[in-house]
N, C-alpha and C positions, 0 to 999 in steps of 0.2 A: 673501452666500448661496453663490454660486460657490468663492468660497474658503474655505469649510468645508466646503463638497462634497467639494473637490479636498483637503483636509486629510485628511478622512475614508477617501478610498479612497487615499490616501498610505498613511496608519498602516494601514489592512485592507490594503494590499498587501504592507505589509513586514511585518507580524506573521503573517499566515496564509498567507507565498510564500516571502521571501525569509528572513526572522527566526521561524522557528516554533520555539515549543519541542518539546522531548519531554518525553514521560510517563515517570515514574519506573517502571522494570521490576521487577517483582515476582521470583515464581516460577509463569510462564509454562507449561502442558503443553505449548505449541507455538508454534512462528515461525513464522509467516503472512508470506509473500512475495507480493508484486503485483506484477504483471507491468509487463513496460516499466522506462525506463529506460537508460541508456548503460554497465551494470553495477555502476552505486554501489551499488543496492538488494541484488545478490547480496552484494556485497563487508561490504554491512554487516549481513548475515544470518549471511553465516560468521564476522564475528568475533562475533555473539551465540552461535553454535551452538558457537565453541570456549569460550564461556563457561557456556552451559547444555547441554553433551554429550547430555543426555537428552531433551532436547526437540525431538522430531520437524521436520521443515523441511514444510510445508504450501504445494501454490499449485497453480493449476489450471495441467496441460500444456500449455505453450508452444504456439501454433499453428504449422506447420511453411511457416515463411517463414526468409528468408537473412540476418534481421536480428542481425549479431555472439552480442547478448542474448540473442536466442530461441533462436539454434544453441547456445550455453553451456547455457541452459537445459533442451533437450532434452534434450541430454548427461548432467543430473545426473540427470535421470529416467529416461534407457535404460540408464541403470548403476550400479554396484556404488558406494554412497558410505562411508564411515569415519562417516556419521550415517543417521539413518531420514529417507527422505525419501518423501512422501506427493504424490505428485502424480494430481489430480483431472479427470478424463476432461468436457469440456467445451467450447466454443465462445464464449465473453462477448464482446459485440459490445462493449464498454464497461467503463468500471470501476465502475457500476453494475450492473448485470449478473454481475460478478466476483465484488464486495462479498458481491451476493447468493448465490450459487454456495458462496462460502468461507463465510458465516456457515450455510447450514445443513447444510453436513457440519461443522462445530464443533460446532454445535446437537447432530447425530447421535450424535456421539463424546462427547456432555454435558460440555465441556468449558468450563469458564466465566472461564477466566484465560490469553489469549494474547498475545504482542507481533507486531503489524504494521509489516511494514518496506516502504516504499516509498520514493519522492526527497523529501528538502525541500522541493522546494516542492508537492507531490503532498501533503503528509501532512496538511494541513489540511481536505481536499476526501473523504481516503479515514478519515478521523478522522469528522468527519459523518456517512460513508457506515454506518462499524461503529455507531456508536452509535442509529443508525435500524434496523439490521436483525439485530444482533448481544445476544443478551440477557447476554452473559456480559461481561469487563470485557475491552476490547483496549485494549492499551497502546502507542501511536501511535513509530515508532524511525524514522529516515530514514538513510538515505547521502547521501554531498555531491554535488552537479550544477554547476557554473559555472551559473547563470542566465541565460539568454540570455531579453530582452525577449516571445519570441512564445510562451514556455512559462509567460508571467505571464498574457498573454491568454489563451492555452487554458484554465488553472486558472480565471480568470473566467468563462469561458464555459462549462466544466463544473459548476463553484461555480453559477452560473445555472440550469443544467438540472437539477443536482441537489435546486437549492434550491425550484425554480419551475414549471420543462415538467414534470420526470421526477422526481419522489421517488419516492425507491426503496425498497420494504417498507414 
């Protein structure tokens, strides 16, 4: 019994952490970016956005701390970009809270086809997150992170909350 427990959350950990796939990108109105991150998440936003030019770059204003990411971040919002970038005025104690924030300005803008870029191992927890609070179709994209062991734990532990304390919408 123990060892198909321990089976079980083997395979859910390397399929929904470490081995997640992506969704097939359509034709997206907009790139949805989530916050956090070590900068894969930008990096693999701009190479969507030099693939779809017209697709606005979407994510709530970085909070103003000195973290590498969030200072880049702020940056593309206090200035002048070569794309449209939409940045939403906000506070998300969470990526629950975010999910929600982001899906009802999509909602607003009646937009029903986006791609969500977050980390690997992040995209199966904020994949959950759109499909509960998001009625239009989001297409789940990641940037690469080296995995370090306590960012598998967090994702549990958020996977948890999301799943069980805290559903969100």
């Amino acid at each position: 019994m123990l060892v198909a427990l321990g089976a079980g959350l083997l395979y859910a950990t390397n399929s929904w952490f470490v081995e997640p796939s992506e969704d097939p990108i359509g034709d997206p109105q907009a790139i949805v970016l989530i916050q956090g991150g070590r900068g894969e998440r930008f990096d693999r936003a701009s190479e969507l956005l030099a693939e779809m030019p017209d697709a606005p770059l979407v994510m709530v204003t970085p909070a103003p701390i000195s973290h590498p990411t969030a200072v880049e971040l702020q940056e593309v919002c206090a200035t002048e970009q070569t794309f449209e970038v939409i940045c939403i005025d906000g506070d998300p104690a969470d990526t629950i809270e975010e999910v929600e924030l982001l899906s009802d300005y999509l909602e607003q803008r009646e937009w029903d086809e986006v791609v969500v870029v977050t980390s690997k191992y992040h995209v199966y927890r904020v994949g959950l997150l759109f499909r509960r609070c998001y009625d239009g179709e989001a297409a789940m994209a990641y940037g690469n992170l080296t995995l370090w062991p306590t960012l598998i734990l967090h994702e549990w532990g958020g996977l948890l909350k999301a799943g069980f304390i805290d559903p969100a919408c």
